[in-house]
VOMAR-753988 format. One record per residue (C-alpha): residue number from 1; x, y, z; chain; residue in three letters. Coordinates in steps of 0.25 Angstrom, whole numbers, plus 5000, padded with zeros to 4 digits. Layout:
// residues N
NUM,X,Y,Z,A,Ala $
...
//
This chain:
// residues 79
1,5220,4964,4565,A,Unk $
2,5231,4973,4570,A,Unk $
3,5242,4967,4561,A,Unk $
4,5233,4974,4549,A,Unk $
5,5229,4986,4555,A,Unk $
6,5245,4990,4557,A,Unk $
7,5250,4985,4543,A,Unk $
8,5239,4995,4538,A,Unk $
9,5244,5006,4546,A,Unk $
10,5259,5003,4542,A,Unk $
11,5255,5003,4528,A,Unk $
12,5247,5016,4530,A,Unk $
13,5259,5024,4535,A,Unk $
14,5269,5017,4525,A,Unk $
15,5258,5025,4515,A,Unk $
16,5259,5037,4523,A,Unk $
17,5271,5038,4524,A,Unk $
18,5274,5036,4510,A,Unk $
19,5265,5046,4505,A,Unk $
20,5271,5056,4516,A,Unk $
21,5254,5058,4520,A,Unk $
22,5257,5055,4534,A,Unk $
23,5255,5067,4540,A,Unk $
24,5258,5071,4554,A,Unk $
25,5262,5061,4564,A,Unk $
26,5248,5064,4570,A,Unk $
27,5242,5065,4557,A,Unk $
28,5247,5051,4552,A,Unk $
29,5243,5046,4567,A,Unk $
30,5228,5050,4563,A,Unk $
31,5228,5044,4551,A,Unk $
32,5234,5030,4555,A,Unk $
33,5224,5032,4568,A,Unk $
34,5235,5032,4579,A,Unk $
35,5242,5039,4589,A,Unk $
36,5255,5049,4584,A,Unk $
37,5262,5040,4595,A,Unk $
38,5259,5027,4590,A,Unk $
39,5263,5033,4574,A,Unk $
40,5274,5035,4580,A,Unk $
41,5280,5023,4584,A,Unk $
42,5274,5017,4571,A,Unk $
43,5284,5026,4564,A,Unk $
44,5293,5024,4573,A,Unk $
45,5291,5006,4571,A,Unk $
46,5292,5012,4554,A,Unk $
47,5306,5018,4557,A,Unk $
48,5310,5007,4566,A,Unk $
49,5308,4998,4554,A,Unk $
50,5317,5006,4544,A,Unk $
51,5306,5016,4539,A,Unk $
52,5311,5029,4535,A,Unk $
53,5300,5037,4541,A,Unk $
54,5303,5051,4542,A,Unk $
55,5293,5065,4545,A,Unk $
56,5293,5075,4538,A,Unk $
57,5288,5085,4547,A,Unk $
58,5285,5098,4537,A,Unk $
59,5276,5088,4529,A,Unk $
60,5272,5081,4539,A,Unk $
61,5274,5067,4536,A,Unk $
62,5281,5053,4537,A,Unk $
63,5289,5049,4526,A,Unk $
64,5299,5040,4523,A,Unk $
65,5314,5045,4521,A,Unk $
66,5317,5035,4513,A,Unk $
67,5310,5026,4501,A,Unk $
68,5301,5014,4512,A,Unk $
69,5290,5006,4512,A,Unk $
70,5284,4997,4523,A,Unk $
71,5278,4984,4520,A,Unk $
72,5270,4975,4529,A,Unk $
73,5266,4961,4526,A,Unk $
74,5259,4952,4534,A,Unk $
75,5258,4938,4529,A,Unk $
76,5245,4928,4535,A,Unk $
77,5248,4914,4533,A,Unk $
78,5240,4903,4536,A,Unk $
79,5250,4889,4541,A,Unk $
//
């Protein structure tokens, strides 16, 4: 189900992001197994949504600027 597979993604970048192991853009796109361009608009969807993501470009990481957490919940209900 692709509604599953992107909630893990979100909730593997929310962790990279937290721990600042992101890496590069490129790096980070290898890891999650996409393209830098479509990270990219991820982050951007992140940002849209209120996330403080931020680079840092001598440690070569995302981080947030500001205390953040993401949360996704899906609920399955049977009517």
């Amino acid at each position: 189900m692709k509604l599953i597979f992107y909630i893990e993604r979100i909730e593997m970048i929310q962790r990279l992001i937290q721990q600042r192991s992101t890496g590069s853009p490129s790096e980070m796109a290898n890891r999650l197994n996409i393209s830098v361009s479509r990270l990219s608009r991820i982050i951007e969807e992140l940002r849209d949504q209120g996330a403080p993501i931020r680079y840092d470009r001598q440690l070569k990481t995302y981080y947030y600027s500001e205390p953040y957490e993401i949360r996704v919940s899906v609920l399955f209900e049977r009517k």
